[in-house]
C-alpha positions in Angstrom: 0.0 0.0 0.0 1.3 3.2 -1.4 1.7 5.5 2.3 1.8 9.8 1.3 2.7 11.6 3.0 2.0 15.5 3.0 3.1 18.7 5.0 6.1 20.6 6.8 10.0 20.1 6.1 12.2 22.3 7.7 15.9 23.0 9.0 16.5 21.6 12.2 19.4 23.2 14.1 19.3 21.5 17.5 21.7 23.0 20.4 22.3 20.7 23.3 22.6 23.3 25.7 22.0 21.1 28.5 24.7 18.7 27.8 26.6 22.1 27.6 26.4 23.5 31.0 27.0 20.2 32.5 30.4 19.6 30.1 31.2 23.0 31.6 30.0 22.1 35.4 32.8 19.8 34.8 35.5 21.8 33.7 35.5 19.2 30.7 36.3 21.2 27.7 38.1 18.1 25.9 38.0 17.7 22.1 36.2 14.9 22.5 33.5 16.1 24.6 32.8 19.6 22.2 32.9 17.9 19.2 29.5 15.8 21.0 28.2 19.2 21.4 28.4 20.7 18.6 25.3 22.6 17.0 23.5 20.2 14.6 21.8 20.6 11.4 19.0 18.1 10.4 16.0 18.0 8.4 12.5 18.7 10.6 9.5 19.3 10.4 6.5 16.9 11.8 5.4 15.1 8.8 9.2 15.3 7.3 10.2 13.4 10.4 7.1 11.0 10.0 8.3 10.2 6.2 12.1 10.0 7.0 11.4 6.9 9.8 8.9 5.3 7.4 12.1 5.6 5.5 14.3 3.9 7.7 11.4 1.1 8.2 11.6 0.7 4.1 8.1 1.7 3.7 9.1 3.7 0.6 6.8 6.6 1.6 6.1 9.4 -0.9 6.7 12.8 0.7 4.7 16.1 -0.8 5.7 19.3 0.4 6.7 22.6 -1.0 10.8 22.9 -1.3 12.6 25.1 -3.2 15.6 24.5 -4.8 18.0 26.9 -3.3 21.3 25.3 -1.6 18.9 24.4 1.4 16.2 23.3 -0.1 18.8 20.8 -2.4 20.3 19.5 0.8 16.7 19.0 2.6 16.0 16.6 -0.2 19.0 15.0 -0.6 19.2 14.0 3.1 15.5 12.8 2.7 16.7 10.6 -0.2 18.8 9.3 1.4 16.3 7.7 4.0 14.6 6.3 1.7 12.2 9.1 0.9 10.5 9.6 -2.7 10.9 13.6 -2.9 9.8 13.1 -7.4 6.6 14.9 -6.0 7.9 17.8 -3.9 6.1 21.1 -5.2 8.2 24.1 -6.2 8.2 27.4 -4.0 9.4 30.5 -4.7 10.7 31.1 -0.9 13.4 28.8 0.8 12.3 26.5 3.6 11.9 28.0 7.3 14.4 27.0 10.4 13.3 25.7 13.9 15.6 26.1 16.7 15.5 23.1 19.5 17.2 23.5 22.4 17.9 20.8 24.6 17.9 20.9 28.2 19.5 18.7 30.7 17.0 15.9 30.5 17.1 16.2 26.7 13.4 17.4 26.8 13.4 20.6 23.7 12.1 24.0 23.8 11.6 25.3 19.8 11.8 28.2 18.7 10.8 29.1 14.6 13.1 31.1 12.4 11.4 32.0 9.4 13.8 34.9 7.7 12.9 37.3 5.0 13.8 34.7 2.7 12.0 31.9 3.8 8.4 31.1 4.9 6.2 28.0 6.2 5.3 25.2 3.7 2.5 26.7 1.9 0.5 24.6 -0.8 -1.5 25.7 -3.9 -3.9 23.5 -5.3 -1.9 23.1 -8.7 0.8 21.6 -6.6 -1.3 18.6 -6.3 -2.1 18.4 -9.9 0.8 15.7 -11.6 0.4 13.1 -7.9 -1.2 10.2 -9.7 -4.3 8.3 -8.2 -3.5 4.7 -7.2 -5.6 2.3 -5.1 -5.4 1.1 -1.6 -3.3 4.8 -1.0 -2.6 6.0 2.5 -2.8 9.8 3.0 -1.0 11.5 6.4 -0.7 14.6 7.4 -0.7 17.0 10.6 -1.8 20.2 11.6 1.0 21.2 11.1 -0.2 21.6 7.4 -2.7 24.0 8.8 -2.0 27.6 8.3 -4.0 31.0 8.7 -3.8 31.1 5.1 -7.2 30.3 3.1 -5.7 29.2 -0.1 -2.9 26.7 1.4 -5.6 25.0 3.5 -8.2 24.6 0.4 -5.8 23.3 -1.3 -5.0 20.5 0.6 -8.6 19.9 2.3 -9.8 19.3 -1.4 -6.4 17.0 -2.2 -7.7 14.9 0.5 -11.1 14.9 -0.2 -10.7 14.2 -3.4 -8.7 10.9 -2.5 -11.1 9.7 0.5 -14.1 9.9 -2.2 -11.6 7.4 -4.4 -10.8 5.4 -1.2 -8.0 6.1 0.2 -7.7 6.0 4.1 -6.8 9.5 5.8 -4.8 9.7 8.5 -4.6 13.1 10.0 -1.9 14.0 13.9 -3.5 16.9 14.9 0.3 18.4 16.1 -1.3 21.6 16.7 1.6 23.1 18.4 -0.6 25.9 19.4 1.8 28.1 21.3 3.9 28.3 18.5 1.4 28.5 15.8 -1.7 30.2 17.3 -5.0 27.7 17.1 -8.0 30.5 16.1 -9.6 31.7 12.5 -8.9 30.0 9.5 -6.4 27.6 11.0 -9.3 26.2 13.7 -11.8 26.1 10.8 -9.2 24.3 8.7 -7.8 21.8 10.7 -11.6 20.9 12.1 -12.0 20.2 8.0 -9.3 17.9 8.4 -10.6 15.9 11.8 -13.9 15.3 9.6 -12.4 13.8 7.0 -10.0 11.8 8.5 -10.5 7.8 9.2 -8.2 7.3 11.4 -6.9 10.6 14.0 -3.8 11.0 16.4 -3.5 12.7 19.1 -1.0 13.5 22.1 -1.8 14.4 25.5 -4.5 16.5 27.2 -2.6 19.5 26.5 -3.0 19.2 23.2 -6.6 17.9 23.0 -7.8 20.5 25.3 -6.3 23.1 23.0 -8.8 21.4 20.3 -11.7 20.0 22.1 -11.8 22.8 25.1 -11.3 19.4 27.7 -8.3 17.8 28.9 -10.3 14.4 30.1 -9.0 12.3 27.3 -12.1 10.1 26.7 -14.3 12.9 26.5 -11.7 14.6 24.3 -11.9 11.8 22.1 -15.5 11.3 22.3 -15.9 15.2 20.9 -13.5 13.9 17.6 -15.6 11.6 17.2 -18.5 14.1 16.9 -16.8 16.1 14.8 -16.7 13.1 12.2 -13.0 11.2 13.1 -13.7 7.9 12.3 -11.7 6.2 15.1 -9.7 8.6 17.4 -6.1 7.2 19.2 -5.1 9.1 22.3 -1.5 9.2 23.2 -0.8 10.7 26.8 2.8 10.0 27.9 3.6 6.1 29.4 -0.3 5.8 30.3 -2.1 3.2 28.3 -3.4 4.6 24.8 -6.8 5.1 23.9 -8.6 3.7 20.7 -11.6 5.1 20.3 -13.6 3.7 17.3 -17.4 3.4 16.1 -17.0 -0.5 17.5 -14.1 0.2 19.9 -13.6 1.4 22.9 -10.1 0.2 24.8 -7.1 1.3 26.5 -3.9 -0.1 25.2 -0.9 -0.9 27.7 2.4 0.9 26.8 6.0 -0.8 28.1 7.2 0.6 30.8 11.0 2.5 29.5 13.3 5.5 30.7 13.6 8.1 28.1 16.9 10.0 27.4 14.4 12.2 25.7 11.2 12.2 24.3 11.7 14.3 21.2 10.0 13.0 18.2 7.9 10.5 20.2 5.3 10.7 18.5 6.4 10.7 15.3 8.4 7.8 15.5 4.8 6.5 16.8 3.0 7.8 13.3 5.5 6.1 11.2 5.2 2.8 12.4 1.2 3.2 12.9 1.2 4.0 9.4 3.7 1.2 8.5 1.7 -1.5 10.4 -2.0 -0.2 8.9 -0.7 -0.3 5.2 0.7 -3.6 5.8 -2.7 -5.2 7.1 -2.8 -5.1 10.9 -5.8 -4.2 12.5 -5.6 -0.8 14.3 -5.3 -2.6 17.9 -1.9 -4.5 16.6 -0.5 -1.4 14.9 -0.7 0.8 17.6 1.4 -1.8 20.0 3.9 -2.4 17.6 4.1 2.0 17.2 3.7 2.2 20.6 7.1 -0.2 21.0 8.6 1.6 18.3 8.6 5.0 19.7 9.4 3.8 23.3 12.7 1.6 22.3 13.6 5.0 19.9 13.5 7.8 23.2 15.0 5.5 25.3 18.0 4.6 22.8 19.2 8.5 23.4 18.7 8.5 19.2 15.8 10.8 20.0 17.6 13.7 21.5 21.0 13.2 19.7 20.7 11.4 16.2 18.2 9.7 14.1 15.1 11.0 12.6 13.8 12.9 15.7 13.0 16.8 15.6 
């Protein structure tokens, strides 16, 4: 099953400030130990990350978002490629990509910060963008709110790219990833991305910050239950190590998650998306795929990978 997915890439520059202060604590200012801390530069962006670790799982994923092809946008795609990532559909933009700044404190946990110069701007999409992707059957469609902007035209166009695919079938899988306090969550974003939670079979969500940001509760069941009345075909509710909710028109469980010890939790729950989406288009049932994504994103933030290497952002 052909997985697309569709939404933000960025430049990642992560700064391990943390590891930082405690190197100097020390008094350790080996070469060794500041090469480790160096400032890093990797591709972000939710749904980037998503396609990179589907990637890594060989899923072949097909990634649509807007790049242009300045020096950064050429090495954004490059180092996509070389996960594994089809970039052939990537739409062409007349501003370079935007920068998010993650800084890592002690416990590896990130505060971001968006850089979006005179230069650059956040993914936006026009409908003709969506024109030459060809229609295929059995096609998985992912995306996040993070392709959501206060911008009527970028939203249309992909609310109707995705509408036109669920009427020919495809499955839509839609992370809300509102990211609110970054982004701002009123106007034509909340009307947009409440377009989105309608026509989505299958929606992900994390934590009761997040869904009370959307749904006005933070009780996840009743957050869930809201979704669902706003047309989600069957909600899953991350929140941390506690068990995960599935939340479907004949479901209604709460799946156990394995106990681990993060070095950091960034890009949980992408790492979570990719293999969801892995395990769907493969043929599991909902209930398997989100225990084997639920191991996935546990043994990835307690490898350190998350907050130091890998696909995380």
């Amino acid at each position: 099953m052909q997985i697309i997915c569709v939404g933000d890439l960025c430049c990642d520059l992560i700064v391990p400030y943390g590891r930082m202060q405690e190197a100097l604590s020390r008094g350790d200012i080996s070469r060794e130990t500041t090469e480790q801390l160096l400032v890093r530069m990797q591709c972000g962006g939710s749904v980037g990350n998503v396609a990179r670790h589907l990637g890594r799982l060989n899923a072949h994923p097909v990634f649509v978002t807007p790049l242009k092809r300045d020096s950064l946008g050429e090495y954004l795609s490059s180092e996509m490629e070389k996960m594994g990532v089809n970039m052939d559909w990537t739409v062409p933009s007349g501003k370079s990509n935007m920068y998010c700044i993650g800084v890592l404190d002690r416990s590896g946990e990130r505060t971001m910060f968006c850089f979006v110069p005179p230069w650059a701007d956040y993914p936006r999409f026009e409908a003709s963008g969506f024109d030459r992707i060809p229609e295929e059957p059995g096609q998985f469609l992912f995306t996040s709110g993070m392709a959501m902007l206060d911008d009527p035209v970028n939203n249309e166009a992909v609310l109707s790219f995705f509408a036109r695919r669920k009427a020919a079938g495809a499955t839509i899988v839609f992370d809300l990833n509102i990211r609110a306090e970054s982004y701002g969550y009123e106007g034509e974003r909340r009307r947009a991305v409440e377009k989105m939670i309608a026509l989505s079979d299958i929606l992900l969500g994390s934590g009761a910050e997040e869904f009370s940001q959307v749904t006005g509760t933070e009780k996840i069941h009743e957050a869930a239950a809201l979704l669902r009345g706003q047309g989600a075909g069957t909600v899953i509710a991350r929140d941390g190590g506690s068990p995960i909710l599935i939340l479907g028109p004949k479901t209604d469980e709460y799946i156990p998650v394995r106990p681990v010890t993060p070095v950091s939790t960034l890009g949980a729950g992408d790492s979570f998306d990719a293999m969801f989406l892995y395990r769907i288009a493969s043929g599991d049932n909902i209930g398997q795929a989100v225990r084997k994504a639920a191991d996935y994103a546990g043994a990835y933030i307690s490898t350190g990978e998350a907050a130091f290497g890998g696909c995380g952002s």
